[in-house]
N, C-alpha and C positions, 0 to 999 in steps of 0.2 A: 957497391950500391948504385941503383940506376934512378938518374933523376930524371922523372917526365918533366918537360916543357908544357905550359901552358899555353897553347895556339893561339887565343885573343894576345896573349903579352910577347910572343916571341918576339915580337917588335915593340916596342915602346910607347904608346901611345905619346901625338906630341904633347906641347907644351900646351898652356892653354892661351896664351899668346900666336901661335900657329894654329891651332886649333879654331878659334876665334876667327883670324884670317880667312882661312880654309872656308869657314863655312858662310862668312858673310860675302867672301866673292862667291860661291855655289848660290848661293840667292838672290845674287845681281845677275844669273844667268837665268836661273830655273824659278819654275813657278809650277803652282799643280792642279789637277780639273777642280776640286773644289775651289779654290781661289777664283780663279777664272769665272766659273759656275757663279757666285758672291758677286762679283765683281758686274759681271753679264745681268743677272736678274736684277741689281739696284737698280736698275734704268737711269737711262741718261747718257751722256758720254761714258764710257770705261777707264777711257785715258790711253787705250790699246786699239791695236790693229787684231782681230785673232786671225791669222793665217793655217788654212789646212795645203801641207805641201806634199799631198799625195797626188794619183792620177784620176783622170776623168771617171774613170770606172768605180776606184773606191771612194771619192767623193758622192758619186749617183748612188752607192750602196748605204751611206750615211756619211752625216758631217754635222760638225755644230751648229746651231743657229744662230746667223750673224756673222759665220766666217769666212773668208776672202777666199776663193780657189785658186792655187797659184803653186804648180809642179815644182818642186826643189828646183829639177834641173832647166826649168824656163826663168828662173828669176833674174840673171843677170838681164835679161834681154827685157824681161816685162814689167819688174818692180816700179818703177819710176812713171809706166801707164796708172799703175794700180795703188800707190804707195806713199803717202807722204812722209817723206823723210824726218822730219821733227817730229812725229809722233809714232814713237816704241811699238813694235811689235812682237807678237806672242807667237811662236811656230808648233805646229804638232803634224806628227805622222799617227801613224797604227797604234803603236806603241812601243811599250820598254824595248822592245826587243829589232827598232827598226831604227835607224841612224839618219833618217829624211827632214824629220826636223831640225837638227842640226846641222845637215847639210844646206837646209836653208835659211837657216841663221848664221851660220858663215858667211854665206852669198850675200846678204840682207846686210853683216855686217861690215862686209869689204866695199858694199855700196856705201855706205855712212850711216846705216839705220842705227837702232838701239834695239838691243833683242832678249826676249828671254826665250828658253823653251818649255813647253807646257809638259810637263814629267808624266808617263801614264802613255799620252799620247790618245785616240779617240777611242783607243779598249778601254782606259778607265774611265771616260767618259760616262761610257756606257754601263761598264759595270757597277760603276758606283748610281749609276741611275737616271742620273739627267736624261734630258730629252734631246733631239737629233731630230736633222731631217733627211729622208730619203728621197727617189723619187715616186715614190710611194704616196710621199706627204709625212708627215710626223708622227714620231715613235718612241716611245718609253718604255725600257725594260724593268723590271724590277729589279735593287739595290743588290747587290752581289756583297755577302753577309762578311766575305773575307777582305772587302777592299771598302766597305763605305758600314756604318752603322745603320741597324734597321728603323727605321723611325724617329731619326733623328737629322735635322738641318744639314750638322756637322759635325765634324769625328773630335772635336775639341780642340786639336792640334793648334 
């Protein structure tokens, strides 16, 4: 008799004691465009720096409103022009599928910064809808149905 494995449990899922761990350090790193988005439209201080660590070119092609320009790979040399170090920064690149923000939250954090990274990165940004600027001037797509709810603030999470 052949017994199939069940692929979710091949592995064990942890404890909920590591589990727990696990996921409360994931959220002392990461943070996501809704939050930010939340956070940016209360007005006021944020409490954050939002840092876009791409290049000149896709910053000109769109960027958040309100975020700092500053190329992954210039921040050891520039941060400290642009940066105050007691106050936490938020990094994002492209997106999921791009490594730029984290490479400058490393950088940010070998300075002594305090860093999260923005998850999604400025696809989700946009997909989920918010607005951006180009050098265009400002731009709003509409809600992309798989990544943000249609007509609603927030996905309730």
């Amino acid at each position: 008799m052949t017994t199939t494995v069940n692929p979710v449990l091949r592995v064990a899922p942890a404890s909920p004691a590591v589990a727990a761990a696990h996921f409360r350090a994931s959220l002392a790193l990461h943070t996501d465009v809704s939050d930010v988005a939340a956070a940016l439209e209360a007005g006021g201080d944020p409490g954050f720096v939002l840092l876009d660590s791409r290049s000149a070119e896709a910053w000109d092609q769109g960027h958040v409103p309100g975020a700092v320009h500053l190329p992954a790979a210039h921040v050891p040399e520039r941060a400290s022009a642009l940066l105050d170090p007691s106050v936490p920064v938020v990094t994002y690149c492209w997106g999921p599928g791009c490594d730029g923000a984290a490479r400058a939250a490393l950088a940010l954090a070998e300075l002594g910064h305090r860093v999260k990274e923005m998850l999604g990165g400025f696809e989700y940004w946009v997909r989920e809808g918010f607005a951006f600027e180009t050098v265009r001037g400002r731009e709003r797509h509409v809600a992309d149905a798989l990544t943000a709810p249609l007509g609603a603030d927030a996905c309730g999470c």
